[in-house]
C-alpha positions as CSV (number, residue, x, y, z in Angstrom):
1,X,-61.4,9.6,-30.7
2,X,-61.7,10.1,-26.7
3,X,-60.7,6.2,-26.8
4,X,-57.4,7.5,-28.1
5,X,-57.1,10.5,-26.3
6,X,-57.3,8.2,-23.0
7,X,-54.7,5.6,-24.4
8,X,-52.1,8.6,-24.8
9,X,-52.7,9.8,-21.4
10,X,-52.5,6.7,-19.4
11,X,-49.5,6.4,-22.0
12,X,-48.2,10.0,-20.5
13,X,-49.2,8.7,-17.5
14,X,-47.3,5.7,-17.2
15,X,-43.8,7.2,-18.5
16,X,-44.0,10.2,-15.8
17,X,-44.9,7.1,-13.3
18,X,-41.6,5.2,-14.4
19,X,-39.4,9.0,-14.6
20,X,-40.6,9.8,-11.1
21,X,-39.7,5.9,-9.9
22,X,-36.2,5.9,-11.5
23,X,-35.3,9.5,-9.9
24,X,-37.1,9.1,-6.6
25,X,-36.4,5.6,-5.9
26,X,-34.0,3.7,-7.9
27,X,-31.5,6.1,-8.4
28,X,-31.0,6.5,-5.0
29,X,-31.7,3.0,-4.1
30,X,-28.8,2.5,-6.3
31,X,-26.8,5.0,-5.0
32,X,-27.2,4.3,-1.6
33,X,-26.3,0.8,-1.9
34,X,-23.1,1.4,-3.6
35,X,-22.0,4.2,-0.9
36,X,-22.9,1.5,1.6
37,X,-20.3,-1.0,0.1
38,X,-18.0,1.6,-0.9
39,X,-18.0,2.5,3.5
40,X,-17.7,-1.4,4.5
41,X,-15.1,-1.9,2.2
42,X,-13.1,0.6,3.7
43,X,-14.1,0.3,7.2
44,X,-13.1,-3.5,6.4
45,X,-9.5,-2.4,5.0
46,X,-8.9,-0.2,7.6
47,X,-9.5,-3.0,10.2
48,X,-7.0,-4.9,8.7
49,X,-4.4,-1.8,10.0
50,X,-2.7,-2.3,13.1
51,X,0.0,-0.7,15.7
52,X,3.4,-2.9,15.3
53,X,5.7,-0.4,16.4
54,X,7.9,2.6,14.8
55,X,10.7,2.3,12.5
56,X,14.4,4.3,13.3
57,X,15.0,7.7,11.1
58,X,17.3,6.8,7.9
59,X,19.0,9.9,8.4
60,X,21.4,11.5,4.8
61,X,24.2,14.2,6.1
62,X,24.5,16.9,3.3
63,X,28.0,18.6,3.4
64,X,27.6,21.5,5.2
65,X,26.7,18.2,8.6
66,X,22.4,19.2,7.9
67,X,20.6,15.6,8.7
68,X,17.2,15.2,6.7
69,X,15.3,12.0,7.9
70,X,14.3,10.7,4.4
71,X,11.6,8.4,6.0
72,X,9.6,11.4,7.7
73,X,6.3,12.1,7.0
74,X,6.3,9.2,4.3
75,X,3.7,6.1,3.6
76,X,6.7,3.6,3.4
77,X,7.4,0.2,2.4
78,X,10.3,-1.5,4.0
79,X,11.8,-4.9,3.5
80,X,15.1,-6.3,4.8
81,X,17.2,-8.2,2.1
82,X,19.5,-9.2,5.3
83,X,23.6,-10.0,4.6
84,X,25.4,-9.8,1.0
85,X,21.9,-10.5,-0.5
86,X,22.3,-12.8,-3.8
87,X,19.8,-12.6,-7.1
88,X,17.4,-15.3,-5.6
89,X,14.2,-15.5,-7.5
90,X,12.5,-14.5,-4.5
91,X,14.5,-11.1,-4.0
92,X,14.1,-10.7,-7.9
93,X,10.4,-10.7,-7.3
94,X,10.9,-8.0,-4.5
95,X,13.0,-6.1,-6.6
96,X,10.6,-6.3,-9.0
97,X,7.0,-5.5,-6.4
98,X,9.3,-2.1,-5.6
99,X,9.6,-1.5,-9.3
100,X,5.9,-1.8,-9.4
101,X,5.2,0.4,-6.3
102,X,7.6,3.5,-7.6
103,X,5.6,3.2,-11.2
104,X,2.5,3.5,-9.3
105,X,3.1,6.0,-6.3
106,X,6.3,7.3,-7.2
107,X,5.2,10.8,-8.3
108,X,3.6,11.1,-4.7
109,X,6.1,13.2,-2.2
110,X,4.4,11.2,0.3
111,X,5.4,8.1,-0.3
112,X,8.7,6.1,-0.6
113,X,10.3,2.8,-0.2
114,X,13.1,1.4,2.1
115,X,15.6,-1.5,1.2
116,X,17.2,-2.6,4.0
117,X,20.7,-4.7,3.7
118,X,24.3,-5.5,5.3
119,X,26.9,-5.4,2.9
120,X,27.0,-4.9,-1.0
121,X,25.5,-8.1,-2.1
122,X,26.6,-10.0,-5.1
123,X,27.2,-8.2,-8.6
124,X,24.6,-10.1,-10.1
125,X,21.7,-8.2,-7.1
126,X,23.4,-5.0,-7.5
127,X,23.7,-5.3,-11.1
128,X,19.7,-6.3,-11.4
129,X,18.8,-3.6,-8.6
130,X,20.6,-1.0,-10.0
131,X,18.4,-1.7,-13.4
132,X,15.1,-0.6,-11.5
133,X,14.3,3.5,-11.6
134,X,13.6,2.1,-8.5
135,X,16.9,2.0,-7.0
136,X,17.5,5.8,-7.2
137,X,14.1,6.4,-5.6
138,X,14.2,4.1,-2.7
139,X,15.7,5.1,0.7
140,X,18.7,2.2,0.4
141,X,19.5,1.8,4.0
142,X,23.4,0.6,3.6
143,X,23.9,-0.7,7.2
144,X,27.0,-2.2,8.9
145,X,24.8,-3.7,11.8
146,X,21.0,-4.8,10.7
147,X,19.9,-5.6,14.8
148,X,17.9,-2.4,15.5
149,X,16.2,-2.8,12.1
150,X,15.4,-6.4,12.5
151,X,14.8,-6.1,16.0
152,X,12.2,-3.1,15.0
153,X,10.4,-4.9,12.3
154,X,10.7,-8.7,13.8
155,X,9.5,-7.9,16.5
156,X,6.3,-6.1,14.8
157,X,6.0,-8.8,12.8
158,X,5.4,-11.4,15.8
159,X,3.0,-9.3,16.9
160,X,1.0,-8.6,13.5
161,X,1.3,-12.9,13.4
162,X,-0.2,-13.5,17.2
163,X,-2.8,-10.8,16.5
164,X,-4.1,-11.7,13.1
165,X,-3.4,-15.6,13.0
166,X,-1.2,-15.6,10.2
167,X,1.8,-17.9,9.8
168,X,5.0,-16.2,9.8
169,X,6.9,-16.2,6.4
170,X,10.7,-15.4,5.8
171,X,10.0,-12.9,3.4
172,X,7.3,-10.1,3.9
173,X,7.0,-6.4,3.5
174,X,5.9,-3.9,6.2
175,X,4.1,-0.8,5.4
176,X,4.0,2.3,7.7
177,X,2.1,5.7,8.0
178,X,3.5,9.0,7.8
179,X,3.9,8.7,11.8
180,X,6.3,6.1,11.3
181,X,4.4,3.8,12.7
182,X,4.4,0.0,11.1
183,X,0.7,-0.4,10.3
184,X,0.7,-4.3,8.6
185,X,2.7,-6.7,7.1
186,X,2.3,-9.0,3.7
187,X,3.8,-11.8,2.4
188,X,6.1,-10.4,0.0
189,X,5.8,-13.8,-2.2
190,X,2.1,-13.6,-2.5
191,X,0.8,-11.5,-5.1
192,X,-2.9,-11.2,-3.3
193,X,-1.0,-10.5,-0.2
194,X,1.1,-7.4,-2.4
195,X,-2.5,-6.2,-4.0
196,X,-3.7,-5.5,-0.7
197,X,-0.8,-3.9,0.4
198,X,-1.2,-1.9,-2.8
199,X,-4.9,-0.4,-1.5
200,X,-3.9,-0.1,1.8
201,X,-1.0,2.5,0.5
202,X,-4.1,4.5,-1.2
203,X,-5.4,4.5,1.8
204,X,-3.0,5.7,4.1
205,X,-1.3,8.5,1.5
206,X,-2.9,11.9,2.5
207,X,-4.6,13.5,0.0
208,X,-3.3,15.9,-2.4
């Protein structure tokens, strides 16, 4: 009989033992190690952010001559289509990225994007732009001259390229903080490059 009383209480014994091991030192073993990835990761992202320069106001004029600045204060993502841009299956993939951007952060006040072009462009871009919720969101920046803008973002994006070692590409996206300031570029024909540009956003939106 005290044979078995003994058996249940190293029993007890060992099942306090392996309670007091999982609160005391795996849990937070655990817990510690995933906090510790969670902080690289981030610190990692937020290396990836630079300083490339501010972007211009995109001012609207209300009647009554009242100027709002619709890119203040705003995470934004810009990208210049240039002259009369055409339905290329390049610009119907950034059509589409913004599409995918507004369905994801569009209900933030926060954030916005900004399509940059010189003319109309041909019916077949309007017509496929103007199918995207997307187009009544975005800040459409209808410009007679594109040089400030390009010289703004070009110019950032030369430096982003020298500083980080990537090759240039014709077509990329810049993102900016609610300073205005241009904080990276991504290939806007790479869908890792747009992912990351994706967590970077979440980053940078304040919280709400």
């Amino acid at each position: 009989m005290s044979q078995e009383k003994e058996k249940v209480t190293n029993k007890r014994k060992l099942i306090i033992f392996a309670a007091m091991f999982l609160i005391f030192v795996a849990l937070p073993g655990m817990s510690w190690y995933y906090l510790s990835s969670g902080l690289n990761w981030h610190k990692k992202a937020y290396a990836e952010l630079g300083n490339y320069g501010k972007i211009r106001p995109a001012f609207i004029i209300f009647p009554d001559g009242e100027k709002r600045d619709q890119l203040k204060e705003k995470v934004v993502v810009l990208h210049i289509f240039g002259e009369n841009p055409d339905i290329s299956p390049v610009n119907q993939k950034i059509l589409d990225t913004g599409e995918n951007l507004f369905n994801q952060f569009g209900k933030n006040y926060s954030f916005t994007l900004c399509m940059i072009k010189e003319g109309g462009g041909t019916a077949e871009f309007k017509t496929y732009a103007q199918t995207r919720p997307s187009s009544d969101f975005a800040t459409w920046v209808w410009t007679g001259g594109l040089g400030s803008w390009r010289t703004i973002l070009e110019n950032g994006y030369e430096s982003y390229s020298l500083a980080s070692g990537t090759p240039a590409v014709k077509e990329y996206f810049a993102l900016c903080d609610t300073s205005g300031t241009i904080r990276r570029f991504y290939n806007a024909e790479d869908d890792h490059e747009i992912g990351r540009m994706v967590e970077h956003i979440a980053m940078l939106l304040p919280k709400q």
